[in-house]
Backbone as a printed PyTorch tensor [residue, N CA C, xyz], in Angstrom:
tensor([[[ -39.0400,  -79.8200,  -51.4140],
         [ -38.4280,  -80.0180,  -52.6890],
         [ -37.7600,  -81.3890,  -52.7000]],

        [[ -38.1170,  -81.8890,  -53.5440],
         [ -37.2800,  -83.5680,  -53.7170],
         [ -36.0130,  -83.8700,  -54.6990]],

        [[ -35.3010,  -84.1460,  -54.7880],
         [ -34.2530,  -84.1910,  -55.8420],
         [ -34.6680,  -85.5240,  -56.8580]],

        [[ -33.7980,  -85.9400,  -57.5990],
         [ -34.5050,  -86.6420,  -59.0420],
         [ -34.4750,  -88.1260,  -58.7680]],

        [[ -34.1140,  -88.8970,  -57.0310],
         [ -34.0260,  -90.3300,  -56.5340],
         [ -35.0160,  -90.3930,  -56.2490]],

        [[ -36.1080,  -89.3840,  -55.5670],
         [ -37.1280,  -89.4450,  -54.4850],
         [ -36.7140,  -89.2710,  -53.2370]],

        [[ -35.7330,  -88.5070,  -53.0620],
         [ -34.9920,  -88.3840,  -51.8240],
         [ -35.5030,  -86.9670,  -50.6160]],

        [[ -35.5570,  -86.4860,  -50.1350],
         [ -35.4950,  -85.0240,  -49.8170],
         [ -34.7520,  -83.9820,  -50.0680]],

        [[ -35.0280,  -82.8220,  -49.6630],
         [ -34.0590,  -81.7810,  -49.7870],
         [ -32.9430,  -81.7110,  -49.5710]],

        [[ -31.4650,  -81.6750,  -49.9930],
         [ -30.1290,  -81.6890,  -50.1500],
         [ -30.0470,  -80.4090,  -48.5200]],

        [[ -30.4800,  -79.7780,  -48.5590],
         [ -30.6690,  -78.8620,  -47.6890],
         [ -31.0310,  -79.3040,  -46.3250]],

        [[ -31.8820,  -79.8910,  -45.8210],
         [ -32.2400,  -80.1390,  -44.5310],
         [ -30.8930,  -81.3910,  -44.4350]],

        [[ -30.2300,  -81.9090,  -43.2510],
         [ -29.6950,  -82.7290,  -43.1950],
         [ -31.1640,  -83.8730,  -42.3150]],

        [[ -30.4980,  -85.0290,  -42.9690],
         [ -31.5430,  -86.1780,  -42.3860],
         [ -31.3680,  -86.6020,  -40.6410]],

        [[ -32.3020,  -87.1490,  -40.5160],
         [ -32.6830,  -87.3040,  -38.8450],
         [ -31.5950,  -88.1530,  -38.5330]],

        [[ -31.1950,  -89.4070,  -39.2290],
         [ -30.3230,  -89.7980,  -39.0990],
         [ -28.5400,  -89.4270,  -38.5670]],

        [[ -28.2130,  -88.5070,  -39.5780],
         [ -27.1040,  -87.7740,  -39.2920],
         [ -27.6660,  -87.1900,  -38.2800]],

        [[ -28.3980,  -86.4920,  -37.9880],
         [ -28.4420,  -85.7910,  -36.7440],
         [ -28.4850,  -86.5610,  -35.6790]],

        [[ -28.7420,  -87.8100,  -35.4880],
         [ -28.2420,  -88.6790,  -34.2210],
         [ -27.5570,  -89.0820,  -34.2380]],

        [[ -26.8760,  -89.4230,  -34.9120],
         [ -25.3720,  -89.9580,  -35.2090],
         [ -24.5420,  -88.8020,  -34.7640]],

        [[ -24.7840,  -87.7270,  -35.5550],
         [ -24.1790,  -86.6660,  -34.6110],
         [ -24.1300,  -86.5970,  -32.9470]],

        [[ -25.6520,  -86.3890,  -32.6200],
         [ -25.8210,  -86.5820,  -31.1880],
         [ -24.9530,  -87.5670,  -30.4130]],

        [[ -25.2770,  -88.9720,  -30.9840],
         [ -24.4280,  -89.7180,  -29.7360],
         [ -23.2970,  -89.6990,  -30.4090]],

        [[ -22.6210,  -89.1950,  -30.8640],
         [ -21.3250,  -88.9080,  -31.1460],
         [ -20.9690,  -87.8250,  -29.7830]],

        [[ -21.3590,  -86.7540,  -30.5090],
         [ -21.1830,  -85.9370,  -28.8770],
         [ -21.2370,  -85.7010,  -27.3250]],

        [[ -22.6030,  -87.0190,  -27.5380],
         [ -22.4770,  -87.7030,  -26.0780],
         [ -21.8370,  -88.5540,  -25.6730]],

        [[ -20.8240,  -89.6190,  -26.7300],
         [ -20.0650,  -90.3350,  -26.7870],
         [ -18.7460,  -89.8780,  -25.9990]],

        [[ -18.4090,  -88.4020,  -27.0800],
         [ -16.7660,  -87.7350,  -26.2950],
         [ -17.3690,  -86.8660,  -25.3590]],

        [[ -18.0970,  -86.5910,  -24.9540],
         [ -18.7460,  -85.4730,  -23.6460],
         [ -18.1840,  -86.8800,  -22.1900]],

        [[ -18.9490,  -88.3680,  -22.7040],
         [ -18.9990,  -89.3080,  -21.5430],
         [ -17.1040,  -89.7150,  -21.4350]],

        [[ -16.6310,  -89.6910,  -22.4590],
         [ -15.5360,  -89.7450,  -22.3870],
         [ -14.7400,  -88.6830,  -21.7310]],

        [[ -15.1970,  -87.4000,  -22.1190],
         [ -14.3420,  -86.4400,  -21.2710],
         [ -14.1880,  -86.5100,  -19.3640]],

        [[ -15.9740,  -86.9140,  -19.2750],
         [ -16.0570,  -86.8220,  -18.2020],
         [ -15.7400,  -87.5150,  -17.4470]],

        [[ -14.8130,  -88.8060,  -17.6780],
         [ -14.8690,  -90.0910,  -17.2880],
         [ -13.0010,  -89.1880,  -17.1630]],

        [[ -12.4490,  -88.6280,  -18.3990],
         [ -11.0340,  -88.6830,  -18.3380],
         [ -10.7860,  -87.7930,  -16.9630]],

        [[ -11.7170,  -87.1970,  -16.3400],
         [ -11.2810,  -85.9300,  -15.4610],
         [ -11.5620,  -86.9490,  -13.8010]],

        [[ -11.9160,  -87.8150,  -13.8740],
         [ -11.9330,  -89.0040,  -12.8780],
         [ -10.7400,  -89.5920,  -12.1480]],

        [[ -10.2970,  -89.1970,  -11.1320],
         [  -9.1690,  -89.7640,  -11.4430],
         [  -8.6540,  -91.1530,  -11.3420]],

        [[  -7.4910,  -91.8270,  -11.7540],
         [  -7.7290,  -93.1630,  -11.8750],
         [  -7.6380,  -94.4400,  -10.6950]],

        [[  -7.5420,  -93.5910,   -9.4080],
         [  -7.2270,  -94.8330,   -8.5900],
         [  -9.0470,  -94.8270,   -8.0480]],

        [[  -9.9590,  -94.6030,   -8.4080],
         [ -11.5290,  -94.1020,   -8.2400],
         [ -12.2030,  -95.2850,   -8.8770]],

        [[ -11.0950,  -95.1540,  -10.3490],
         [ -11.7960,  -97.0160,  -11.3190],
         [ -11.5410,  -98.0190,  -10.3460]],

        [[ -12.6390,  -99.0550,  -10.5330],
         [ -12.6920, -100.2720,   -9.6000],
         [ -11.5810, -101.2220,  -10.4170]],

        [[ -11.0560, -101.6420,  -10.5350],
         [  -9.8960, -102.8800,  -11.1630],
         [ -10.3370, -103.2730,  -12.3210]],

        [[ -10.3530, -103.4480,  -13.6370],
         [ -11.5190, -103.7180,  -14.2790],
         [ -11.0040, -104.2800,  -15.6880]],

        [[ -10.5600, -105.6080,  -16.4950],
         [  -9.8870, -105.6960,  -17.7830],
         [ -10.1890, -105.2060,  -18.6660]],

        [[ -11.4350, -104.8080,  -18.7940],
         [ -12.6490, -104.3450,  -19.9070],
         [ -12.8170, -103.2630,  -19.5770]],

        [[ -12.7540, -102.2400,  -20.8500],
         [ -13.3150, -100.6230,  -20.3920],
         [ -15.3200, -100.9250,  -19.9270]],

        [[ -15.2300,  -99.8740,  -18.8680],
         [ -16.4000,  -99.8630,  -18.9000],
         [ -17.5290,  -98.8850,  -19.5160]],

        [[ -18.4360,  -99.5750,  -19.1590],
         [ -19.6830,  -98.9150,  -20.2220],
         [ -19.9550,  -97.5450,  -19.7330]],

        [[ -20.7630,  -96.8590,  -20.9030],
         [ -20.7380,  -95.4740,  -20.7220],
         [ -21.3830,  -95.0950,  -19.4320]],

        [[ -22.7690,  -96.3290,  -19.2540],
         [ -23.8010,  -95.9600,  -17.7210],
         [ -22.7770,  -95.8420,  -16.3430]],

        [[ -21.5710,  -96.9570,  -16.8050],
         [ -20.5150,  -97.0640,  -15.5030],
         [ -19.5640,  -96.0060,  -15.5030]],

        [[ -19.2090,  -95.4650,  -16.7790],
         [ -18.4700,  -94.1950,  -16.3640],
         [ -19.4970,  -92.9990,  -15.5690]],

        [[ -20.5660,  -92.8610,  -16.1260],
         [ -21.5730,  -91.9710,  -15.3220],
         [ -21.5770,  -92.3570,  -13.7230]],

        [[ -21.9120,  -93.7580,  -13.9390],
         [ -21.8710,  -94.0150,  -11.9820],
         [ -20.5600,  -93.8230,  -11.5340]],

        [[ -19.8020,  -93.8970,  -12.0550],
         [ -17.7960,  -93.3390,  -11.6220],
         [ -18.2730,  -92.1310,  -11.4870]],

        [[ -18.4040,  -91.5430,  -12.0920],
         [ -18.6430,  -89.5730,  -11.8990],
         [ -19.7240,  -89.1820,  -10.7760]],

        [[ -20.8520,  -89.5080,  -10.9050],
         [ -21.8000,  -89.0460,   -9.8220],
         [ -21.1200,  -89.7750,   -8.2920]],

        [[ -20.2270,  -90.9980,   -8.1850],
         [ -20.3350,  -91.0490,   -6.9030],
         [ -19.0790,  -90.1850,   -6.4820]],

        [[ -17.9530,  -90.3450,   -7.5950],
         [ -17.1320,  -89.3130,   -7.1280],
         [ -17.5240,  -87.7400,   -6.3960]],

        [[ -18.0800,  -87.4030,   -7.6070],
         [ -18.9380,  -85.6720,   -7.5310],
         [ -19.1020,  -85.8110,   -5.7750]],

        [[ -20.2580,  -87.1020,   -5.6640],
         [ -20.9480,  -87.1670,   -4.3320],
         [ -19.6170,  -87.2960,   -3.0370]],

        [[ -18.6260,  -87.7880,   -3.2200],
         [ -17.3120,  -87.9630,   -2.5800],
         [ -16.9140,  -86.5800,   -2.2190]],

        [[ -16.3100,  -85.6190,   -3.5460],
         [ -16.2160,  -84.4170,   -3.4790],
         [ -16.9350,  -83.6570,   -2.4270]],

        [[ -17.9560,  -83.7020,   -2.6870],
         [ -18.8810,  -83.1160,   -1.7050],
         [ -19.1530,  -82.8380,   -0.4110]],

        [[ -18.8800,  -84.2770,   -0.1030],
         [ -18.4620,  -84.8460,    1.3100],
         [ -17.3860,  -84.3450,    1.5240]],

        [[ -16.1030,  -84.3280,    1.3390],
         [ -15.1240,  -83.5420,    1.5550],
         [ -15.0450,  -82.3980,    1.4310]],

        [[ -15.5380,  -81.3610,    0.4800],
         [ -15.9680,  -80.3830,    1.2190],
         [ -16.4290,  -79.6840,    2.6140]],

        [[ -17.4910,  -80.7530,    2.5750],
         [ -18.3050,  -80.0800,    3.6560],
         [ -17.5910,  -81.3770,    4.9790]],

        [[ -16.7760,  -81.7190,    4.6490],
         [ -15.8160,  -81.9320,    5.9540],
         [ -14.7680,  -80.9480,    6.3480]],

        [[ -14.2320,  -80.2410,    5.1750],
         [ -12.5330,  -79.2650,    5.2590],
         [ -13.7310,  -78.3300,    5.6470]],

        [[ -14.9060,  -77.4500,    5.0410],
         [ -15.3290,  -76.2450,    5.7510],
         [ -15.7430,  -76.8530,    7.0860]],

        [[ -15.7810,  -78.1010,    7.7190],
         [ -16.1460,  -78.1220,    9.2030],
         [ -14.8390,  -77.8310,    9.8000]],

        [[ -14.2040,  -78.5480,    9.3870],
         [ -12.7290,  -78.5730,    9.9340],
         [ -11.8760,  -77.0790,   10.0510]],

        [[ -12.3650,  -76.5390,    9.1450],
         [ -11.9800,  -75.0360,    8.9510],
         [ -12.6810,  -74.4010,    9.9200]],

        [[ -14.2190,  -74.3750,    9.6250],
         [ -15.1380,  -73.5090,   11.3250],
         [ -14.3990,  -73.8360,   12.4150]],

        [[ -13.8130,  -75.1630,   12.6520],
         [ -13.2730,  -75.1220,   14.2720],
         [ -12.0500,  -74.8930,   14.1950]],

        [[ -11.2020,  -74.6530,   13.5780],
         [ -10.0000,  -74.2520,   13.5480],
         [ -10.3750,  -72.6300,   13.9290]],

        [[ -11.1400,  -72.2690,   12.8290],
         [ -11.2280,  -70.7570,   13.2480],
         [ -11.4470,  -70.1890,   14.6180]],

        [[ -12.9150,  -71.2950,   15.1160],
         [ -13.4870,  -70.8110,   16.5810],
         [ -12.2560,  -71.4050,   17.0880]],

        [[ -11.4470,  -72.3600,   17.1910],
         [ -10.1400,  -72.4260,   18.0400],
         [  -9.3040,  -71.1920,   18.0630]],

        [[  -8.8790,  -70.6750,   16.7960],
         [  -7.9640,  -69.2460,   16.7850],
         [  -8.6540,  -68.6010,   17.5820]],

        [[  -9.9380,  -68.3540,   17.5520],
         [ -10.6800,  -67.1620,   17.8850],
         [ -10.5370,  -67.0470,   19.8440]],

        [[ -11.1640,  -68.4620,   20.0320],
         [ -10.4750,  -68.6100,   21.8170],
         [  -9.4220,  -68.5420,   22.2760]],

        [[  -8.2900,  -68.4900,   21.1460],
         [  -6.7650,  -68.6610,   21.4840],
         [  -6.2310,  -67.0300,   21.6700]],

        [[  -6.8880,  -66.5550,   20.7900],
         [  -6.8180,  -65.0490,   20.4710],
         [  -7.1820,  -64.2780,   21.5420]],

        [[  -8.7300,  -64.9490,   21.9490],
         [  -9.1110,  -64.1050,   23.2240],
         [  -8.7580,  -64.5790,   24.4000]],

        [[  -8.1300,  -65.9150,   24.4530],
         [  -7.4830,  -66.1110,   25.5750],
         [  -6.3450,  -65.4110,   25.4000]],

        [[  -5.4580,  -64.7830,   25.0320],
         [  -4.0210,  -64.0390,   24.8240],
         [  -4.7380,  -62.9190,   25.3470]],

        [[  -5.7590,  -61.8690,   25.1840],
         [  -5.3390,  -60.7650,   25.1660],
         [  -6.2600,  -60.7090,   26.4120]],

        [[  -6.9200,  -61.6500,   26.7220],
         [  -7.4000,  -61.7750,   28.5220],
         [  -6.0160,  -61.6340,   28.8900]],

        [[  -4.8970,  -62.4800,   29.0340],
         [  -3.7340,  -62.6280,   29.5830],
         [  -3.0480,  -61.7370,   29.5530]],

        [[  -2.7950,  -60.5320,   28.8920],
         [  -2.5240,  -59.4810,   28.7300],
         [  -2.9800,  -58.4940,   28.7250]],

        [[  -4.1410,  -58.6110,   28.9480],
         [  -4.7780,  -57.3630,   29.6150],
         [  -4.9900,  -57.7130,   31.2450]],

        [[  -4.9200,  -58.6440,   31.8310],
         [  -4.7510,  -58.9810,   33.3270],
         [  -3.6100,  -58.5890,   33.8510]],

        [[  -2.7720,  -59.0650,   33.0750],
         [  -1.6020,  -59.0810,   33.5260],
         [  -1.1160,  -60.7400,   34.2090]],

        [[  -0.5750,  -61.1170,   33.7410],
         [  -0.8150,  -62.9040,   34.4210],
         [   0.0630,  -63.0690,   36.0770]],

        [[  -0.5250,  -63.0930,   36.9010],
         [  -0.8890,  -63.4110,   38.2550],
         [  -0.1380,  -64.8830,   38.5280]],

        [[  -1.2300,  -65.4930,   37.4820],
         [  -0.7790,  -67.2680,   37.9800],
         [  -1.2560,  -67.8220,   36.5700]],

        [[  -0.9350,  -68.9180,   36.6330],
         [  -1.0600,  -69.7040,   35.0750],
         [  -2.2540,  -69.5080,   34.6590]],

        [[  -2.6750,  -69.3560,   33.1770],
         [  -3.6870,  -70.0570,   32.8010],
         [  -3.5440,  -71.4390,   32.2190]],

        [[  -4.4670,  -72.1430,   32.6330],
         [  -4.4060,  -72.9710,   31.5130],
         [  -6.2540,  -73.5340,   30.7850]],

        [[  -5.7200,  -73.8070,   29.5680],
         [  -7.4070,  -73.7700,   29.0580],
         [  -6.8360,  -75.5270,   27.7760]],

        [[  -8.0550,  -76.3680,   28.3220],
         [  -8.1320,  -77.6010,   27.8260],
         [  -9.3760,  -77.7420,   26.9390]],

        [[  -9.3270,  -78.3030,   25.7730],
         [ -10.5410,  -78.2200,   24.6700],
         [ -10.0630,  -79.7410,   24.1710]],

        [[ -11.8520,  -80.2700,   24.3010],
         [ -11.6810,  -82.0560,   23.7320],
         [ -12.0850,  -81.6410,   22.9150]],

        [[ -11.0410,  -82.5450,   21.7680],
         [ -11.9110,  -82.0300,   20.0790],
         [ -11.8010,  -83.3160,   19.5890]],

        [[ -12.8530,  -84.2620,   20.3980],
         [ -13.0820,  -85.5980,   19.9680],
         [ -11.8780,  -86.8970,   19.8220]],

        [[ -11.1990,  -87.1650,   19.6210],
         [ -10.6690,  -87.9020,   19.0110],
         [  -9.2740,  -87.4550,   19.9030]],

        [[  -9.1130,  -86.2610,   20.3680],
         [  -7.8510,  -85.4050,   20.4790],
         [  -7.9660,  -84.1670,   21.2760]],

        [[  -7.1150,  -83.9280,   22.4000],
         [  -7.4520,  -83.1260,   23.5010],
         [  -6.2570,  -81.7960,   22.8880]],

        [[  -6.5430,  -80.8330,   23.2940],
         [  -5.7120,  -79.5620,   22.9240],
         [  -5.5070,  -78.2970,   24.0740]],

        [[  -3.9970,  -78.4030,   24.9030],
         [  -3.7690,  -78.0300,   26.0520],
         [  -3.0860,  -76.2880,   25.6510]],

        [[  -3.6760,  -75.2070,   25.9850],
         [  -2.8850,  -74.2160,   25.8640],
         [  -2.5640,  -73.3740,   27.8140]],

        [[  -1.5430,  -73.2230,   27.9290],
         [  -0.8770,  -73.2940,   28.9930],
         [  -0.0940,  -72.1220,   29.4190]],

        [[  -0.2570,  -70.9930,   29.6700],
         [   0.1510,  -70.0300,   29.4840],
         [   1.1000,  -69.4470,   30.9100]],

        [[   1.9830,  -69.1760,   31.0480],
         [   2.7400,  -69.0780,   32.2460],
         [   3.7520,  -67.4160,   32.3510]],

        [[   3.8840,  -67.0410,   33.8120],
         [   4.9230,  -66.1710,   33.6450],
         [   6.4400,  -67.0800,   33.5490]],

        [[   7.4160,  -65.4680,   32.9900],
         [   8.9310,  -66.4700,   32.7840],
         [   9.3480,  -66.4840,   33.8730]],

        [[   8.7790,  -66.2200,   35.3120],
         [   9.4370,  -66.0510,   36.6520],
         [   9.0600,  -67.7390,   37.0480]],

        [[   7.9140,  -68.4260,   36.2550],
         [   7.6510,  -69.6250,   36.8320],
         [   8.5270,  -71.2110,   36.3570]],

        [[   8.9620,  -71.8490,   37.2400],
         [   9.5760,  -72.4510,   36.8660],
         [   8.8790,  -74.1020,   36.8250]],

        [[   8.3780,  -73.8950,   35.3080],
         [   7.5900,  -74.8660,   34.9290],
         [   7.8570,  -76.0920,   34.1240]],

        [[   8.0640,  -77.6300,   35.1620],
         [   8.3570,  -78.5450,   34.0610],
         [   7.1160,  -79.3300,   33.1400]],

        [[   7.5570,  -78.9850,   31.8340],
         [   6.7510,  -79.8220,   30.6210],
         [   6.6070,  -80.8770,   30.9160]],

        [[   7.8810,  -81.7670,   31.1880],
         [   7.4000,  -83.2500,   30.9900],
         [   6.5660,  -83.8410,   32.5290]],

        [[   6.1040,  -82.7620,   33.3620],
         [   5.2580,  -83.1970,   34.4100],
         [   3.6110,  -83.4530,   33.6210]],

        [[   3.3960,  -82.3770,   32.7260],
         [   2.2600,  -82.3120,   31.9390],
         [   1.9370,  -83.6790,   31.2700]],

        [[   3.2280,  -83.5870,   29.8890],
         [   3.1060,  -84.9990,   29.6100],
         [   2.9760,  -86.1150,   30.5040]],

        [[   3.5740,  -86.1620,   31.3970],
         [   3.4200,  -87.2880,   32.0460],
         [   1.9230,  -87.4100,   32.6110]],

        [[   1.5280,  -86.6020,   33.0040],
         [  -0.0210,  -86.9500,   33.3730],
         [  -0.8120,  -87.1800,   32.3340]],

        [[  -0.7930,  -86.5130,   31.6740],
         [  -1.2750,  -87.1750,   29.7780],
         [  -1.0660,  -88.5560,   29.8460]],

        [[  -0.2420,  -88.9040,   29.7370],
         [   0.0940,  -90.4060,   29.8360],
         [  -0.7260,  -91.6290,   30.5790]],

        [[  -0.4680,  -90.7400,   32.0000],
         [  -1.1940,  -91.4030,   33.1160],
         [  -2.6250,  -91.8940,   33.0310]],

        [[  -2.9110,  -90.5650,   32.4270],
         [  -4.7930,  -90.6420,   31.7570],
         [  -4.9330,  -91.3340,   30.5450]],

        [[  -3.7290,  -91.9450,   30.1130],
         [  -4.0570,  -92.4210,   28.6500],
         [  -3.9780,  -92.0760,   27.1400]],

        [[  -3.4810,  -90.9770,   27.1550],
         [  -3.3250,  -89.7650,   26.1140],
         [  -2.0070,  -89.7970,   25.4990]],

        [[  -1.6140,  -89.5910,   24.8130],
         [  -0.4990,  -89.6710,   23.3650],
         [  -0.0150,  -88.7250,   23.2840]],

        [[   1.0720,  -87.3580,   23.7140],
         [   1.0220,  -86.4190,   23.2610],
         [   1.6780,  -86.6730,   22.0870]],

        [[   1.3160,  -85.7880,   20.5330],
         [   1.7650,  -85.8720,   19.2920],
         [   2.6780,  -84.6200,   18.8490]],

        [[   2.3140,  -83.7120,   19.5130],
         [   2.9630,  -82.4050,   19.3860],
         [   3.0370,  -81.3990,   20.4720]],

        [[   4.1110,  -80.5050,   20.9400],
         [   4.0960,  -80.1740,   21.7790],
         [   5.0760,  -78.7060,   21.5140]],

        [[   4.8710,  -77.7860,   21.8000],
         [   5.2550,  -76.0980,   21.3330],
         [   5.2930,  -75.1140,   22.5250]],

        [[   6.4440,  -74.0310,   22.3840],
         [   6.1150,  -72.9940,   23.0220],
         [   6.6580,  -71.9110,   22.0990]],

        [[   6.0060,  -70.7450,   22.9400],
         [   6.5980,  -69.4330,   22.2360],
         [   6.4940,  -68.5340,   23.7780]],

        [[   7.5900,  -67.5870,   23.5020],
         [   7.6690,  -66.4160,   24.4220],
         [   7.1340,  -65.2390,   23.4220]],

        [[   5.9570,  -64.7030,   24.6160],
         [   5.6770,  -63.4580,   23.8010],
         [   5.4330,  -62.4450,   25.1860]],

        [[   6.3350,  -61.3540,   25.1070],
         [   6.6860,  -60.1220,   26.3600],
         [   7.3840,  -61.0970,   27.4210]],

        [[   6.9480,  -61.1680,   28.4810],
         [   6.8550,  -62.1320,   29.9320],
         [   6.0380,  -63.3540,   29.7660]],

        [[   5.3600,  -63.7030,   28.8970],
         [   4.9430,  -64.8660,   28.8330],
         [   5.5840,  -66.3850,   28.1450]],

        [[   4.9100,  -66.9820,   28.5340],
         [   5.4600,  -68.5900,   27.6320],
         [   4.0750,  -69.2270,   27.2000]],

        [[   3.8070,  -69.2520,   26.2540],
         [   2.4170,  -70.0740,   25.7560],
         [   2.7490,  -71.6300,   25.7290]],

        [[   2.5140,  -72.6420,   26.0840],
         [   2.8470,  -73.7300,   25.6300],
         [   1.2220,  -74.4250,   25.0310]],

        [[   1.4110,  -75.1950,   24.1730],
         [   0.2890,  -76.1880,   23.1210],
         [   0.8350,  -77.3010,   23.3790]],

        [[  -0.1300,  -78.3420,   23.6950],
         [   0.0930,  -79.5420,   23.2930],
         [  -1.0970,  -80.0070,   22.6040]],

        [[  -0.6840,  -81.3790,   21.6890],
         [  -1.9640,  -82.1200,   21.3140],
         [  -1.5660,  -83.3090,   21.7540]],

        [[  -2.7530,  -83.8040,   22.3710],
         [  -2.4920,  -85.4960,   22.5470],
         [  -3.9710,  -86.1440,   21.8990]],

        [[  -4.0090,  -87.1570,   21.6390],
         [  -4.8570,  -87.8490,   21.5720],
         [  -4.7060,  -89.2120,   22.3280]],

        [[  -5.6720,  -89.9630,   22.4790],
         [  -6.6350,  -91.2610,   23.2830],
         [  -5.2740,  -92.7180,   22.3020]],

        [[  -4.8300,  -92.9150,   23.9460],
         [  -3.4330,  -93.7850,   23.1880],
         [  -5.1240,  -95.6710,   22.5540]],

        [[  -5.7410,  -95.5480,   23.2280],
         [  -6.8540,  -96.4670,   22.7510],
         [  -8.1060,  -95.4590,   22.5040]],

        [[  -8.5480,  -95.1770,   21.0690],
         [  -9.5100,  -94.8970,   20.8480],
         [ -10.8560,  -95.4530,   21.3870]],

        [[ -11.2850,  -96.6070,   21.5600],
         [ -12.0510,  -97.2540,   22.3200],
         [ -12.6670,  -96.3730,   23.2480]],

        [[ -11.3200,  -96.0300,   23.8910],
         [ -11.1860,  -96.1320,   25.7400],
         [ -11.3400,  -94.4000,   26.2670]],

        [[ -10.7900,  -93.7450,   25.3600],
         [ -10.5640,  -92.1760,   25.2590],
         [  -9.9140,  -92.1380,   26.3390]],

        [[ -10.0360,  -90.5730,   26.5540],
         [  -9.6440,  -89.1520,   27.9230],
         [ -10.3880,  -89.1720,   28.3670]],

        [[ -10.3670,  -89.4280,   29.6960],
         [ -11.5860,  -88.2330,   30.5230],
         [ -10.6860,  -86.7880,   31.0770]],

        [[ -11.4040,  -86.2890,   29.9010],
         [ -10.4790,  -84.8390,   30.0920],
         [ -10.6580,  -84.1350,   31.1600]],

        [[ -11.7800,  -83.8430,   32.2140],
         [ -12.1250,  -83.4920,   33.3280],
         [ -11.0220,  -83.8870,   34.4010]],

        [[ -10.7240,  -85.2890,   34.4490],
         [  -9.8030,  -85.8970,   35.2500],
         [  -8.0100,  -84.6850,   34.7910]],

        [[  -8.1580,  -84.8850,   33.6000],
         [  -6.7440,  -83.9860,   32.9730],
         [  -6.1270,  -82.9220,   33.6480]],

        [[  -7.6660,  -82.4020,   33.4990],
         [  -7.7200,  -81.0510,   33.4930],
         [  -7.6680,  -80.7780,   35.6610]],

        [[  -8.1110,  -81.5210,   36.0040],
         [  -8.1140,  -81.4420,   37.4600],
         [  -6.7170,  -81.9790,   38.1270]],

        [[  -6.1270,  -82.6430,   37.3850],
         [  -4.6660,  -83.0880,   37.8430],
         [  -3.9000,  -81.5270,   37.4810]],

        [[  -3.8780,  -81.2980,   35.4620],
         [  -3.1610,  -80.2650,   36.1980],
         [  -3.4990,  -78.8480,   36.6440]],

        [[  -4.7700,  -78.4550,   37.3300],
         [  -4.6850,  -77.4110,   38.1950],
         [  -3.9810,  -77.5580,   39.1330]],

        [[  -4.0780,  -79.1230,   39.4130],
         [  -2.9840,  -79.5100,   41.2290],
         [  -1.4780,  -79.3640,   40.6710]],

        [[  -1.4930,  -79.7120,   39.6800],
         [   0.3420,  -79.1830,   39.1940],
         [   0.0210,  -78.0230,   39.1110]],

        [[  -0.4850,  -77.4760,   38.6420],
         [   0.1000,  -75.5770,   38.3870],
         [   0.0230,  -75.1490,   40.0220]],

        [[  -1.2340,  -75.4790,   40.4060],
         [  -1.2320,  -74.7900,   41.9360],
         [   0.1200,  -74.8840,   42.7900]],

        [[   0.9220,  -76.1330,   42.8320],
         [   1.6730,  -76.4390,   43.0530],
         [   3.0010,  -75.5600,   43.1900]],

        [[   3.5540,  -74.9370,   42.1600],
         [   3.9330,  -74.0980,   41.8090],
         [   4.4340,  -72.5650,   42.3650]]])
């Protein structure tokens, strides 16, 4: 049906408006997606950038995201399998009955992690530990105990005072059996 200009139907809207519509909506869609970016991600920039550059802001972020993800669930798996050895090292120790120390050393790259488990009849100095840490090169950053029944758990973390250069944790770990044996 034509109306009395030669125009079309009042009824259909024209192709026109309908893209105008369109990149209208793709207009505030690119805008939304750009606002949920956050802003220290924009490169320095006087001029807003173009819509293709807010898209490349978003996909490499997304791709960033991602990566961090699947770094915290790695980081999370070994935390867990750490609880999980810590756990079953406790209830070895208590179901033995502890005799003589344990102690159990885990390199977790970057950073060595000492759990040290003792009776309260033993009279055990800490800063002999640290100090061999030292000796080998190692940083301790944190260092903990807890009494649980007759026991003393002690944790340390050290890490590699020169990353370069690391631990040789073998060496660590063989010094202090000669301290605990000691004992």
């Amino acid at each position: 049906m034509k109306n009395s200009c030669g125009g079309q139907s009042n009824s259909k809207p024209d192709r026109k408006a309908i893209e105008k519509k369109r990149r209208n909506d793709m207009k505030n869609l690119c805008f939304k997606l750009a606002s949920l970016i956050p802003h220290h991600n924009f490169k320095p920039s006087k001029e807003i950038a173009s819509q293709q550059d807010q898209l490349d802001l978003a996909a490499a972020y997304i791709k960033h995201l991602r990566e961090r993800i699947e770094k915290l669930k790695r980081l999370k798996e070994e935390a867990m399998r750490s609880m999980e050895a810590s756990s079953s090292m406790m209830e070895r120790t208590a179901s033995v009955g502890l005799t003589s120390p344990v102690l159990e050393l885990r390199d977790l790259g970057s950073s060595i992690e000492l759990v040290l488990i003792t009776g309260l009849n033993k009279n055990f100095m800490l800063y002999e530990v640290i100090s061999i840490f030292e000796q080998e090169g190692a940083e301790v950053v944190s260092a903990s105990f807890s009494t649980v029944g007759g026991k003393i758990f002690h944790t340390l973390h050290a890490q590699a005072k020169l990353s370069r250069v690391g631990v040789e944790t073998t060496r660590v770990c063989q010094r202090l059996q000669e301290l605990i044996k000691s004992y």
